[in-house]
Structures are given as structure tokens and as C-alpha cells.
N, C-alpha and C positions, 0 to 999 in steps of 0.2 A: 493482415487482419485489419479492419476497418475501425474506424474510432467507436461506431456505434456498438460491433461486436465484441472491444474492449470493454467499455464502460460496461455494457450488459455482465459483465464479470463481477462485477464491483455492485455490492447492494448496501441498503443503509432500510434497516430494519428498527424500529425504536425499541422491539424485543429481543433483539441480540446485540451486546455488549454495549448497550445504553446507548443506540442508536447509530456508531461509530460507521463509518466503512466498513465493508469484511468482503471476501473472496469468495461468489454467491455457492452458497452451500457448504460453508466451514465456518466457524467460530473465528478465525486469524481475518486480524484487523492491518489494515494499507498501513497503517501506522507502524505494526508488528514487524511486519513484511519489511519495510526502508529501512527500519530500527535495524535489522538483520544484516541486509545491505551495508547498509553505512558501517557497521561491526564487522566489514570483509568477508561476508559470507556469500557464495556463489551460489547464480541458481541451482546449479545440482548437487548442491550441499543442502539447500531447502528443500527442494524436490526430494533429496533423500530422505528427508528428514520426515517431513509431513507426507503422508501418501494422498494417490489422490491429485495433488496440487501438480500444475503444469508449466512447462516456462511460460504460456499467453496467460496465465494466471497473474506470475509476477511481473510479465511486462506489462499486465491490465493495472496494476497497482501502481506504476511507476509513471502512466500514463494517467491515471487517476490524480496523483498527485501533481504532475504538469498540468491539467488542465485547472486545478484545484488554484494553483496559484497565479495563477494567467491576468487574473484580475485584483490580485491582492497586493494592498500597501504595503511598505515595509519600516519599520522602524527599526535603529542600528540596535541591538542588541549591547547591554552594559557591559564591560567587559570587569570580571571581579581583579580584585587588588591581591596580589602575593604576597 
């Protein structure tokens, strides 16, 4: 799949979920989608989950995300005290 027909997956509506990314024609935000991920869930544990949703879906979110931070700074994160 091509970068451009990824991204076309990925919309940012300021009347769906206050603007956020989402997966064009679902309410589930890029955000929801890595939250998932990163919580060990597999695509076809999402895909089962949500209908509808496709693995170019969440590899568009995951590419969405890369390309998201491609140009962004980074500050170390605080680490809290035990």
C-alpha cells in the first residue's frame, strides 16, 4: 500500500472526537488503536473486536503515527520516585 493510500485512512475531523485522528469512517482514534497495541493486543484481536476495521486500517494508524513523529522534539520524560 502506498503512503498516500495510508494516510487517506487516517482523517482529523474537528467534529469527531474533538478533532483527534480517527480511522476514516469510525469513531476509533490513532491514539485508541497504539493504546491497544502497546496493551499486547493483535491485529486480529482488534479486527475481531471492531467490525469493519481492516489490518491497512491499523497499519495506517501505525504509519500515521511514524510519520507524526518524524519531526518532533523530544524531551526525556520525568521519571516518578518510588
Amino acid at each position: 500500500m502506498t503512503e498516500k493510500k495510508m494516510l487517506e485512512r487516517i482523517v482529523v475531523d474537528p467534529n469527531i472526537k474533538v478533532g483527534k485522528p480517527v480511522i476514516k469512517g469510525t469513531r476509533l482514534t490513532v491514539e485508541y488503536i497504539l493504546g491497544l497495541l502497546a496493551q499486547d493486543a493483535s491485529f486480529e484481536e482488534i479486527i475481531e473486536e471492531y467490525a469493519g476495521l481492516t489490518k491497512e486500517d491499523i497499519q495506517a494508524c501505525l504509519y500515521f503515527a511514524t510519520k507524526s513523529l518524524q519531526s518532533t522534539v523530544f524531551m526525556p520524560l520525568p521519571l516518578e520516585s518510588a
